[in-house]
MIZA-184843 format. One line per 5 residues: number of its first residue (from 1); their letters; for each residue x, y, z of N, C-alpha, C. Coordinates in nm, 2 decimals, decimal comma, always signed. Atoms other than C-alpha are relative to their C-alpha. Example, Ala and Ser with C-alpha at 12.3 -4.5 7.8 and 13.67 -1.06 7.14 Angstrom:
<bapas>
1	as	+0,09/-0,12/+0,00/+1,23/-0,45/+0,78/+0,09/+0,12/+0,00; -0,09/-0,11/+0,00/+1,37/-0,11/+0,71/-0,08/+0,11/+0,08
</bapas>
This chain:
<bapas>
1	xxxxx	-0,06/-0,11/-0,07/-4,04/-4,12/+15,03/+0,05/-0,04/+0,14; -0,10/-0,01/-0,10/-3,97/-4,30/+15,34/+0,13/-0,04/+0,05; -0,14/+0,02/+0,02/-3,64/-4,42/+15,26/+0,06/+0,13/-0,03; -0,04/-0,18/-0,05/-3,54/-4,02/+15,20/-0,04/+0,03/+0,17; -0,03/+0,00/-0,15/-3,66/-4,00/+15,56/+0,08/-0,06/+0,11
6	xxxxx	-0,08/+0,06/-0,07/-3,48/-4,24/+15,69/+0,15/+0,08/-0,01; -0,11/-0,04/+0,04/-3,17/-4,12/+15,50/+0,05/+0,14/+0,05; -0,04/-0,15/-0,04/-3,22/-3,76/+15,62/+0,08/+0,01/+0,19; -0,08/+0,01/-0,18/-3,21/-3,86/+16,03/+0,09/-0,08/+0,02; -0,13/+0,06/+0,01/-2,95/-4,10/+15,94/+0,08/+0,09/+0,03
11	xxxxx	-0,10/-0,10/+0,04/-2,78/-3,82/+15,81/+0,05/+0,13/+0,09; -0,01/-0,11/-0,13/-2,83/-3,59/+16,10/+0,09/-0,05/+0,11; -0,04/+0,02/-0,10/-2,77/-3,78/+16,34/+0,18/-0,06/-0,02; -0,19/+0,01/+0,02/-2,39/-3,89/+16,16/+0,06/+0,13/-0,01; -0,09/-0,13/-0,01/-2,33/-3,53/+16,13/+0,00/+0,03/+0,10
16	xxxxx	+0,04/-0,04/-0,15/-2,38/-3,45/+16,49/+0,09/-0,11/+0,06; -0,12/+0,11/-0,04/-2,15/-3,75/+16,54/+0,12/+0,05/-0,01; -0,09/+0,03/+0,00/-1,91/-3,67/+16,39/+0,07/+0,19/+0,06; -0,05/-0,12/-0,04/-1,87/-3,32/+16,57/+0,09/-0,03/+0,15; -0,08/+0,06/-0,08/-1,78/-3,52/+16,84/+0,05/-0,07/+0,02
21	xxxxx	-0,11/+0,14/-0,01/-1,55/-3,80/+16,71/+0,06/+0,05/-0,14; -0,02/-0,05/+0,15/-1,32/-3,64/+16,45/+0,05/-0,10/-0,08; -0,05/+0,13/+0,10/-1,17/-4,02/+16,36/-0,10/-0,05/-0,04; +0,09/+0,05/+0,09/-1,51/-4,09/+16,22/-0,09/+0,09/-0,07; -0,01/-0,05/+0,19/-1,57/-4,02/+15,81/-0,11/-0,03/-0,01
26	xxxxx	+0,17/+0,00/+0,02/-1,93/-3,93/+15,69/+0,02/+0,06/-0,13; +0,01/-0,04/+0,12/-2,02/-3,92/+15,34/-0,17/-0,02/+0,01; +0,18/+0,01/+0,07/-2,41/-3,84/+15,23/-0,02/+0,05/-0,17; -0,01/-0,03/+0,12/-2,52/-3,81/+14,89/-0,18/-0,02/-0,02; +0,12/+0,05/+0,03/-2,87/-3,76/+14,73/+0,03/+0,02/-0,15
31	xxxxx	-0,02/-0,01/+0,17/-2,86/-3,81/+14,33/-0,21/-0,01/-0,07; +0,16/+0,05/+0,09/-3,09/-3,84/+14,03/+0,04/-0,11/-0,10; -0,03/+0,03/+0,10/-3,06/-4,15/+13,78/-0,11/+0,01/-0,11; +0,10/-0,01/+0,13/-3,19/-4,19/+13,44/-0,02/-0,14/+0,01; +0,02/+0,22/-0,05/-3,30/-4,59/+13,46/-0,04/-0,01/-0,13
36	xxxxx	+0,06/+0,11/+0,05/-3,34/-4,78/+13,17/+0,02/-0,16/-0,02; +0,02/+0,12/+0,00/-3,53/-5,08/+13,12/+0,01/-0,12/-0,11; +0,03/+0,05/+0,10/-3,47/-5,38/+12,91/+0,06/-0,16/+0,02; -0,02/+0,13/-0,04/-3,47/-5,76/+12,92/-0,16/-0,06/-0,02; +0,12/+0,07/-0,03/-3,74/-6,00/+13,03/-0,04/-0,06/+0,12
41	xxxxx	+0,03/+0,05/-0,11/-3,93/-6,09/+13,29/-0,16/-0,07/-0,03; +0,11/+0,02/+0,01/-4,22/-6,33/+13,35/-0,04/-0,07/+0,13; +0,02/+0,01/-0,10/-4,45/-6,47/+13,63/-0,10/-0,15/+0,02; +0,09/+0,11/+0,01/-4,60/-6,86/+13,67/-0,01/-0,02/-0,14; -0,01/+0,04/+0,16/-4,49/-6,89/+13,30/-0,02/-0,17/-0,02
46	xxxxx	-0,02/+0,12/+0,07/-4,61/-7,19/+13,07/+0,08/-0,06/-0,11; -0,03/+0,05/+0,11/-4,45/-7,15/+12,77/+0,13/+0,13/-0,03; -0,12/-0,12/+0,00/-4,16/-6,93/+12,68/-0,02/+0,11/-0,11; +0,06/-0,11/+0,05/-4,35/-6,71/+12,49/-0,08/+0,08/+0,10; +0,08/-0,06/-0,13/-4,53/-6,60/+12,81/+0,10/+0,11/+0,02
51	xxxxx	-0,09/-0,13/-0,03/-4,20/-6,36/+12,87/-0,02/+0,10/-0,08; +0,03/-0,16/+0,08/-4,30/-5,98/+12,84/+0,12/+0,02/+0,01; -0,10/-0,02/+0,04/-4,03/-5,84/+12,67/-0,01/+0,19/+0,07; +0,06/-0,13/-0,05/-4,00/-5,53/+12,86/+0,03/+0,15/-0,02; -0,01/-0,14/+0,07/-3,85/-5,28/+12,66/-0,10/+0,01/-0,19
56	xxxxx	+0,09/-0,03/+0,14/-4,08/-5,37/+12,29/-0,14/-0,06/+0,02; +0,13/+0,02/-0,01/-4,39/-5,53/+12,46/-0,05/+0,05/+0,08; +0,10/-0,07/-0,09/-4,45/-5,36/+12,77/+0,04/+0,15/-0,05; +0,00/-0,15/+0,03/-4,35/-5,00/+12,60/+0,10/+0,09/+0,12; -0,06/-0,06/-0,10/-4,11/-4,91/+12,91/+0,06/+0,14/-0,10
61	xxxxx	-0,04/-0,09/+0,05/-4,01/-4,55/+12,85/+0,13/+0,01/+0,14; -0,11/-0,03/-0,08/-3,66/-4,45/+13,07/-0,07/+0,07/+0,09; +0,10/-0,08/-0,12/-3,75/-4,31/+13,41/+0,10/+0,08/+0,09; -0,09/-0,09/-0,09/-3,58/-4,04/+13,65/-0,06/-0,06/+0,13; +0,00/+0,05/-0,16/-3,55/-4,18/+14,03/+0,09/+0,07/+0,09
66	xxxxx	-0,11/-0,07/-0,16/-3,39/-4,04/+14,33/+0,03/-0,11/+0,04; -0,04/+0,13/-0,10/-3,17/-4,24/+14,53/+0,07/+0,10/+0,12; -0,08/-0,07/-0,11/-2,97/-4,16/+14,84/+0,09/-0,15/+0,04; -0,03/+0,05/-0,05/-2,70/-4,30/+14,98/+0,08/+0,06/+0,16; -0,10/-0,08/-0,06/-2,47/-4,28/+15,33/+0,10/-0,10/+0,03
71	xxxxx	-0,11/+0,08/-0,07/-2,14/-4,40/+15,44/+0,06/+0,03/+0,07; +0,00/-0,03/-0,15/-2,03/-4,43/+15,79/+0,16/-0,08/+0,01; -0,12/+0,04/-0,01/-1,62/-4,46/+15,80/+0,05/-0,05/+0,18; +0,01/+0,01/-0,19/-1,56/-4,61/+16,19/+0,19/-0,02/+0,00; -0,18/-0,01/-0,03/-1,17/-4,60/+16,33/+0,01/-0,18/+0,01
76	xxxxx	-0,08/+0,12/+0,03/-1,19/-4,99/+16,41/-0,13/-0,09/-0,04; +0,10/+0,14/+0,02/-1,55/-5,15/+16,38/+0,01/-0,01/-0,17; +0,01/-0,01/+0,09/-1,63/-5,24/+16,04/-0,09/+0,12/-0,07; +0,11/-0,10/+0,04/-1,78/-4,95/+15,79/-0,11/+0,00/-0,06; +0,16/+0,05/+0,07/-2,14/-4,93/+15,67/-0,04/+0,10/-0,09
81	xxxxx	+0,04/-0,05/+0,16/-2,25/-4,81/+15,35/-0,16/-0,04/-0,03; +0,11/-0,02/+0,04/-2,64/-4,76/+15,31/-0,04/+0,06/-0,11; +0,05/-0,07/+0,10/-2,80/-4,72/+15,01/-0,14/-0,06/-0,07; +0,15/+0,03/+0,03/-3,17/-4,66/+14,85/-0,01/+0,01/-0,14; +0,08/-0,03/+0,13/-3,32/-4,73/+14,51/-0,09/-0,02/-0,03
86	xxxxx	+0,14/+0,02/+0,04/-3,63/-4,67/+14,44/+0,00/-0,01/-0,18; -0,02/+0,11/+0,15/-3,70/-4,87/+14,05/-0,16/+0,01/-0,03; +0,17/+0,01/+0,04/-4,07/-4,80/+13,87/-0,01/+0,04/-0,13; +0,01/-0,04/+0,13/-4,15/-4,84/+13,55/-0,19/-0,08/-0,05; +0,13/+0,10/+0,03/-4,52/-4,88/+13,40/-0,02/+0,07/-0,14
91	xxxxx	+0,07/-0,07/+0,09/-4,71/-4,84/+13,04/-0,07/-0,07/-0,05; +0,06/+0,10/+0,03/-4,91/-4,96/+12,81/+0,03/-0,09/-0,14; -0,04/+0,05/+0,10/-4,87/-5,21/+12,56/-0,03/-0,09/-0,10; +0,04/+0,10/+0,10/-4,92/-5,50/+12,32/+0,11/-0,13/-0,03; -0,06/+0,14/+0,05/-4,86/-5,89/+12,29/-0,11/-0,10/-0,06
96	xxxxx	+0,12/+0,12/+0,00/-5,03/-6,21/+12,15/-0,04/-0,05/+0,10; +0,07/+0,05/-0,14/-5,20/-6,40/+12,38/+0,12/-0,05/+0,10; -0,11/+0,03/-0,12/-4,97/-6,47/+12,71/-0,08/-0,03/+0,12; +0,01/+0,06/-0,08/-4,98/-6,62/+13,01/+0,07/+0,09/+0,16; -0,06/-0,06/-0,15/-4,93/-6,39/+13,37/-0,04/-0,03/+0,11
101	xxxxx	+0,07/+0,02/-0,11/-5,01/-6,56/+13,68/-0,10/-0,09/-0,01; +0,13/+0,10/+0,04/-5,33/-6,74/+13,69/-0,04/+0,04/-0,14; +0,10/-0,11/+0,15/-5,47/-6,49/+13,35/+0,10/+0,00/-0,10; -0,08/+0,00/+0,10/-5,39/-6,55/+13,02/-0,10/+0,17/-0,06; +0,04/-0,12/+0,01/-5,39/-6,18/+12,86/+0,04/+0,00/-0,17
106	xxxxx	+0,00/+0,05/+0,14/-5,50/-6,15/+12,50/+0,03/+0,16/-0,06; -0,01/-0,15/+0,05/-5,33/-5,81/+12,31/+0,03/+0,13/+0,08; -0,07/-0,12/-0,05/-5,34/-5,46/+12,44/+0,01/-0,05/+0,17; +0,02/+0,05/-0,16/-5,23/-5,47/+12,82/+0,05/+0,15/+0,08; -0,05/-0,09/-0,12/-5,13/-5,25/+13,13/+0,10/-0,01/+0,05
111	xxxxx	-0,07/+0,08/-0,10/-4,86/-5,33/+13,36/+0,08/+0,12/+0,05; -0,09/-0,11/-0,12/-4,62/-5,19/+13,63/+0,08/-0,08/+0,07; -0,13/+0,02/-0,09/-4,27/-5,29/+13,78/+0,04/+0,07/+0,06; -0,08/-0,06/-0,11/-4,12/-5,20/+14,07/+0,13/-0,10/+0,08; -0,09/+0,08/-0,04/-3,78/-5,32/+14,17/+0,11/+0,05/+0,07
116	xxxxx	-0,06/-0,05/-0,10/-3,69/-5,11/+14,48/+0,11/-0,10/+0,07; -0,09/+0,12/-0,11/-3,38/-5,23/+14,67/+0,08/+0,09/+0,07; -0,12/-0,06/-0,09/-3,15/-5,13/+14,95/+0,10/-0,07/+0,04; -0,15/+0,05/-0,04/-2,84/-5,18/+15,04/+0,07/+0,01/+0,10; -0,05/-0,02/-0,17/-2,67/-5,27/+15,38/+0,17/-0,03/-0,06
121	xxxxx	-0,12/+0,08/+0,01/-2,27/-5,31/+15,33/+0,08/+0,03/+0,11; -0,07/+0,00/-0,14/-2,04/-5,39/+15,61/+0,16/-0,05/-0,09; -0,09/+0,05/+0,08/-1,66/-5,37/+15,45/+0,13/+0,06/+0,10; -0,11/-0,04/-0,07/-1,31/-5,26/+15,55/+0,11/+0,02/-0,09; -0,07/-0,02/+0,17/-1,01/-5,09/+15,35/+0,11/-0,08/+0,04
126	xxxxx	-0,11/+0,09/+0,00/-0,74/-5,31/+15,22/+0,11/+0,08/+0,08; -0,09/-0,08/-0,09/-0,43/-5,19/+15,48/+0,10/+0,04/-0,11; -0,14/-0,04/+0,09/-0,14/-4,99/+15,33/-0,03/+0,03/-0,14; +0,03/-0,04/+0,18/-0,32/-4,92/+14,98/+0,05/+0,16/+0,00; +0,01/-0,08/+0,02/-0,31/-4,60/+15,04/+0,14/+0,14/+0,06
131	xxxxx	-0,12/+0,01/+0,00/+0,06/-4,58/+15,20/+0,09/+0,02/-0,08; -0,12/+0,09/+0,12/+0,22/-4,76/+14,92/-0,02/+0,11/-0,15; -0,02/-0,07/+0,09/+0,05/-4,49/+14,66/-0,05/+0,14/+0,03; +0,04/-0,12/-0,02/+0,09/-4,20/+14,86/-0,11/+0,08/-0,01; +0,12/-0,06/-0,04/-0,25/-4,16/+14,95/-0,11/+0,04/-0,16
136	xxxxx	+0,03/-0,01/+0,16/-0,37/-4,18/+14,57/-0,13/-0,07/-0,02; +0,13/+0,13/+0,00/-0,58/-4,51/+14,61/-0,02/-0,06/+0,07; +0,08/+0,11/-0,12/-0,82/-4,66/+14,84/-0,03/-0,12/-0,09; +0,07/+0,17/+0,01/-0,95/-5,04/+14,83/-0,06/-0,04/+0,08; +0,09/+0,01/-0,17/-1,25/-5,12/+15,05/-0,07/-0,14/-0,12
141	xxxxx	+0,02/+0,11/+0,05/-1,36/-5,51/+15,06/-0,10/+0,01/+0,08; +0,11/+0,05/-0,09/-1,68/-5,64/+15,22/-0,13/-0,08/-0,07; +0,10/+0,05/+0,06/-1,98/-5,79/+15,20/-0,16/+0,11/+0,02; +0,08/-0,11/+0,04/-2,34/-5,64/+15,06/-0,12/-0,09/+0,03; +0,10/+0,08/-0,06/-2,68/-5,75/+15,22/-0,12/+0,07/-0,14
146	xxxxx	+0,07/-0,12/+0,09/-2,95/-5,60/+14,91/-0,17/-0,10/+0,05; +0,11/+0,04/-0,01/-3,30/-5,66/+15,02/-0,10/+0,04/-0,11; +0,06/+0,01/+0,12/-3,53/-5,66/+14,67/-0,09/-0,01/-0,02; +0,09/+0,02/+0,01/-3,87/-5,58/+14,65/-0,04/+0,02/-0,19; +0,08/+0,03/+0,12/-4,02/-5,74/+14,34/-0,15/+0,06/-0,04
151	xxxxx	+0,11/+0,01/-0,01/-4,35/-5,64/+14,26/-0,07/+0,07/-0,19; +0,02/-0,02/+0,14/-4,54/-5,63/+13,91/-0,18/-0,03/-0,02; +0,14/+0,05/+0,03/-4,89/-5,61/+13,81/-0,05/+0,01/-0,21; +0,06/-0,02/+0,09/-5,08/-5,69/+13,44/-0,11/+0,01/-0,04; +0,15/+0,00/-0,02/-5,41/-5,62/+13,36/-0,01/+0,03/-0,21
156	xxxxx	-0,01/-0,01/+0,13/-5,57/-5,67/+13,04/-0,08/+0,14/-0,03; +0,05/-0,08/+0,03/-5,69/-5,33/+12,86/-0,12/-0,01/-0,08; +0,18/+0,03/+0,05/-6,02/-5,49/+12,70/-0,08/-0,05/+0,12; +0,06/+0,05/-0,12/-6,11/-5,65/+12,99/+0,07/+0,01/+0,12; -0,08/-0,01/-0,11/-5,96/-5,52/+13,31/-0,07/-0,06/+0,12
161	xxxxx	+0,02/+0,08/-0,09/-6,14/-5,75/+13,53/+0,13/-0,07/+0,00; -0,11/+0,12/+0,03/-5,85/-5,96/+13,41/+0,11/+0,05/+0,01; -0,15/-0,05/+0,01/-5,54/-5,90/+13,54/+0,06/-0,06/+0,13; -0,08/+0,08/-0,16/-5,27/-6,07/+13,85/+0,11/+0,07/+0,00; -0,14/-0,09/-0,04/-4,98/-5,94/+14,01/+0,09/-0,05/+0,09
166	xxxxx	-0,11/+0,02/-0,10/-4,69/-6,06/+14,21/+0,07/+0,12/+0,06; -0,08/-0,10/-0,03/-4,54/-5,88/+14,47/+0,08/-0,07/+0,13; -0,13/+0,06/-0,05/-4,20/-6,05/+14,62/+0,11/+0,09/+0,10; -0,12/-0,10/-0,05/-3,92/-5,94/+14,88/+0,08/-0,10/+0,01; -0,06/+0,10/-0,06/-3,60/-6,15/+14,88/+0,14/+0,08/+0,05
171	xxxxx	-0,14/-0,10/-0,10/-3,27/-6,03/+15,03/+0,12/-0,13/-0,11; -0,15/+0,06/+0,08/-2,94/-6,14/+14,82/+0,11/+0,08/+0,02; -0,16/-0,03/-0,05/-2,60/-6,18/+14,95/+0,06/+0,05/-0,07; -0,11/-0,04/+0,13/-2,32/-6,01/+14,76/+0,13/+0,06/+0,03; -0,14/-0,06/-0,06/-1,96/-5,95/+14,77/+0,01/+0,17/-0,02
176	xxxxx	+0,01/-0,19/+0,08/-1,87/-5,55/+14,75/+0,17/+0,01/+0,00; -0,13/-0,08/+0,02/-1,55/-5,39/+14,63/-0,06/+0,12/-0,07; +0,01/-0,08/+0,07/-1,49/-5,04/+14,56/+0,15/+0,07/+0,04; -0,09/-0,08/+0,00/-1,23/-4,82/+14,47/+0,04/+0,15/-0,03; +0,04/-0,13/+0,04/-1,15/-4,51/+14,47/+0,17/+0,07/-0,04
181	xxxxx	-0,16/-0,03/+0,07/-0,80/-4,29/+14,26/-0,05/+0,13/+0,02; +0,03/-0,18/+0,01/-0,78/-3,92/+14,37/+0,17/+0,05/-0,03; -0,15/-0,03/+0,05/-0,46/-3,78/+14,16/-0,05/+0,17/+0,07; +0,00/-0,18/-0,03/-0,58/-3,37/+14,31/-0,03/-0,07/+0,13; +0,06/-0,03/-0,14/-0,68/-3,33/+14,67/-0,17/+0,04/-0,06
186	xxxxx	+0,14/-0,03/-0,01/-1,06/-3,20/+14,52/-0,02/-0,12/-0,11; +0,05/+0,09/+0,06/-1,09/-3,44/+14,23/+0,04/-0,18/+0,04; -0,03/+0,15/-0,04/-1,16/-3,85/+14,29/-0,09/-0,09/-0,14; +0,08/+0,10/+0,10/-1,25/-4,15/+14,03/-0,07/-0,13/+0,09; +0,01/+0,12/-0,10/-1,41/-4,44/+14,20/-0,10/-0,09/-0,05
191	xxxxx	+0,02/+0,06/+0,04/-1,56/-4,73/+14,14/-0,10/-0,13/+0,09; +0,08/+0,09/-0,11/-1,83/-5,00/+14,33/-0,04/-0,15/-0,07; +0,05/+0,09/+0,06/-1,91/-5,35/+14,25/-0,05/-0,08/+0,07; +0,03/+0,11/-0,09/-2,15/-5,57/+14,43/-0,06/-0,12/-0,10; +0,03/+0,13/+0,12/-2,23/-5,91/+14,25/+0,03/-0,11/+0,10
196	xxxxx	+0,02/+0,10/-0,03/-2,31/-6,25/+14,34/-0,03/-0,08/-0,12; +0,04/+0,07/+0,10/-2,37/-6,55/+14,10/+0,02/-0,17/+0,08; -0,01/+0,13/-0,05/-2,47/-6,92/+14,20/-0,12/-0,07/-0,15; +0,10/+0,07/+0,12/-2,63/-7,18/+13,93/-0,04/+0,08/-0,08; -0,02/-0,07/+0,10/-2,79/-7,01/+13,69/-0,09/+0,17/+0,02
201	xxxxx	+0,01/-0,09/-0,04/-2,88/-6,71/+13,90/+0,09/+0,12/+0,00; -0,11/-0,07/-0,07/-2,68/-6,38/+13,92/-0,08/+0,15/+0,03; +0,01/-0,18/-0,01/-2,66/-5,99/+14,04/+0,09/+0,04/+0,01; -0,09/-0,09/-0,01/-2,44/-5,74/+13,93/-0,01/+0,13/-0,01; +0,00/-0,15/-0,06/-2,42/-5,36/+14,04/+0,10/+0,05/+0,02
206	xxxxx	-0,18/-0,07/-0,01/-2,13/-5,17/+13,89/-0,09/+0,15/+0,02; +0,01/-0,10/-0,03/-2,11/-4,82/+13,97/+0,14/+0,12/-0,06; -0,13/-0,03/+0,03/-1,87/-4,54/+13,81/-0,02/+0,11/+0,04; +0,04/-0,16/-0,05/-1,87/-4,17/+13,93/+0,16/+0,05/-0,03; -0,09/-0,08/+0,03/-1,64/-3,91/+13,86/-0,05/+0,14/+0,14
211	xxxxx	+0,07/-0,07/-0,10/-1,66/-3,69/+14,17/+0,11/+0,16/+0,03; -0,05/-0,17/+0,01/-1,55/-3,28/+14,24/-0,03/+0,03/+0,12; +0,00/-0,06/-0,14/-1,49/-3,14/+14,57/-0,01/+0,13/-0,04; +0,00/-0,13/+0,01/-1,59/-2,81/+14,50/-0,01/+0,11/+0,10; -0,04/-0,10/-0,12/-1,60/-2,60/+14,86/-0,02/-0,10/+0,14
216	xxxxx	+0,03/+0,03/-0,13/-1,53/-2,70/+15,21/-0,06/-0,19/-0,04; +0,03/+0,23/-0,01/-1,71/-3,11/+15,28/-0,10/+0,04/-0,13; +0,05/+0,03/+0,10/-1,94/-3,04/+14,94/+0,06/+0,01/-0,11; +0,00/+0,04/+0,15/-1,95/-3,22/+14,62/-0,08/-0,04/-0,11; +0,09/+0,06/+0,13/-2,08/-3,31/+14,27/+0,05/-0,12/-0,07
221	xxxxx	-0,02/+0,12/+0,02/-2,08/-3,64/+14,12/-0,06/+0,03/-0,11; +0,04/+0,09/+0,16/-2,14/-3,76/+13,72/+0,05/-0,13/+0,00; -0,07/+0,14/+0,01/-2,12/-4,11/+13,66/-0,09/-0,12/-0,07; +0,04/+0,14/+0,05/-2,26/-4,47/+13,52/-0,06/-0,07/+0,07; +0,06/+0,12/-0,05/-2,49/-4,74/+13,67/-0,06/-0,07/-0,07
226	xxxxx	+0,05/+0,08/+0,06/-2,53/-5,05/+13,53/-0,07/-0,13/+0,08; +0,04/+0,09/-0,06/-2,73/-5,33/+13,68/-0,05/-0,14/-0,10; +0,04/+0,14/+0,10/-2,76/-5,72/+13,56/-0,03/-0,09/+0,11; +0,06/+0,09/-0,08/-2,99/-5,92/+13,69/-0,07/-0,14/-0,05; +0,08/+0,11/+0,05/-3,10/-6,30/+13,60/-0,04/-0,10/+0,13
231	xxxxx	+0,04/+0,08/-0,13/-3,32/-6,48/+13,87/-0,09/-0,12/-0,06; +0,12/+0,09/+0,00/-3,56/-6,79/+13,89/-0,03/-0,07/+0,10; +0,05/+0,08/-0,13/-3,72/-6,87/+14,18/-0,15/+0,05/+0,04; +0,10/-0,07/-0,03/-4,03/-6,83/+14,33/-0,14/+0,02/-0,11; +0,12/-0,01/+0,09/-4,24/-6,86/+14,01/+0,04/+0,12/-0,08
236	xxxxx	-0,01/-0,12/+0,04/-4,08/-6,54/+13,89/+0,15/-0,02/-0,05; -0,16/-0,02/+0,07/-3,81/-6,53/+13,62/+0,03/+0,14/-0,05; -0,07/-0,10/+0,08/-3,61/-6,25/+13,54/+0,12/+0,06/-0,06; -0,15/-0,02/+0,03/-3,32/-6,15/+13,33/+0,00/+0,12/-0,11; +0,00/-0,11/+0,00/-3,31/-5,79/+13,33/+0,10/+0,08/+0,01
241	xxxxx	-0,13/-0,08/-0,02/-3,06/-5,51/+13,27/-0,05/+0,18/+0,03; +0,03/-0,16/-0,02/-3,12/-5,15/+13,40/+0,17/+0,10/+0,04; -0,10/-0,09/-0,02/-2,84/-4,87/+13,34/-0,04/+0,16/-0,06; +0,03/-0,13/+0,00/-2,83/-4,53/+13,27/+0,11/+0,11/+0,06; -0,09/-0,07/-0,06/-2,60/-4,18/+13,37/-0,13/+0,05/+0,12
246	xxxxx	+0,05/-0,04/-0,14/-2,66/-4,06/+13,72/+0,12/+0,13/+0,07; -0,05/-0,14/-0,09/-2,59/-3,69/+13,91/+0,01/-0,06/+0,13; +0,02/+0,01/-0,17/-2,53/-3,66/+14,30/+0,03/+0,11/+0,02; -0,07/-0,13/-0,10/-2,45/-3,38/+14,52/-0,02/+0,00/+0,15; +0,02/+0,06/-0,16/-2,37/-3,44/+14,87/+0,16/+0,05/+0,09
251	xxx	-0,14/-0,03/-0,12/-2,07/-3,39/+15,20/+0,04/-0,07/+0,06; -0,09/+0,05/-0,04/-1,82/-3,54/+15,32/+0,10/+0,06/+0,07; -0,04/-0,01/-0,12/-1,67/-3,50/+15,66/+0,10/-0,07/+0,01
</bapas>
């Protein structure tokens, strides 16, 4: 919950800004997604049977999360786009014997992911886009800082003495584009993509929304988030996909 608090005096204190700078654009939003989980992940693996399969072995059921985001339009510095996702999925399950951490874990088990991340982006809109199609379509470039707390624990269910857990934070660079097509003055389509890929590492984070200006600076949002993730570093491999539809309702200044 303290990333909703942050997000809330963020959000004050940009509204309260912008009463007295009317060239700078404030968007807030708090949503709900639906998240599901599915892929693999594993931790000090020996054998490639060690990977919990995490939608048929760990039993992941889809999960509802809050997120928040805000974005802070400036007349010449660059603009910043904050955003929070909180990511938790736990149950119980069943594999052959495996290998997590130091403990090999024989049959029924426990476990719990969490794959919170935030997002810092610093971007700027392409010039004249919005000129050239009479104010129809924006184009905003930049780069996306996403700081990624890992953390997973297993524990065996015959013997819960037995169980290890990793818990990781790494920060990954990433380009962002997003775009946005408003053919009405209240209706907009838009679009986000931050992604990175080097060796046989990547992260991708599309975003789709369909959004409704329905009175004055509030709106409603429907839309798509898909996430692709394959890492290996650190003892901890993962190559994980989480998507799902997602609400919002939030103002824009």
């Amino acid at each position: 919950m303290r990333i909703f608090m942050k997000i809330a005096l963020v959000s004050g204190f940009l509204l309260f800004a912008t009463t007295n700078a009317s060239a700078v654009g404030v968007e807030v939003a708090v949503g709900g997604w639906t998240q599901g989980l599915d892929g693999e992940l594993s931790y000090k693996t020996i054998l490639p049977t060690d990977n919990i399969d995490l939608d048929n072995d760990a039993n992941y059921d889809d999960e509802d999360r809050l997120f928040g985001r805000i974005k802070l339009d400036l007349p010449i510095l660059p603009n910043v786009y904050f955003m929070g996702t909180p990511m938790e999925f736990e149950g119980d399950g069943t594999k052959t014997l495996f290998t997590f951490g130091e403990k090999k874990i024989t049959g029924d088990f426990y476990s719990k992911v969490s794959l919170d991340h935030y997002d810092l982006a610093l971007y700027y809109g392409v010039p004249l886009t919005g000129l050239a199609s009479l104010g129809t379509l924006g184009i905003d470039l930049g780069i996306n800082v996403r700081r990624m707390e890992i953390d997973m624990v297993v524990r065996d269910k015959d013997n819960p003495a037995v169980q290890d857990s990793v818990d990781e934070t790494i920060y990954v660079p990433m380009g962002y584009l997003s775009v946005q097509f408003k053919p009405i003055e209240k209706l907009a389509l838009e679009g986000e993509i931050r992604a990175i890929a080097y060796s046989e590492n990547h992260y991708y984070d599309l975003i789709a929304r369909l959004k409704y200006r329905f009175v004055g600076p509030a709106f409603a949002t429907a839309g798509w988030r898909y996430e692709d993730l394959a890492i290996d570093e650190d003892d901890i491999r993962a190559d994980v996909t989480v998507s799902g539809p997602f609400v919002e309702a939030g103002l824009e200044f």
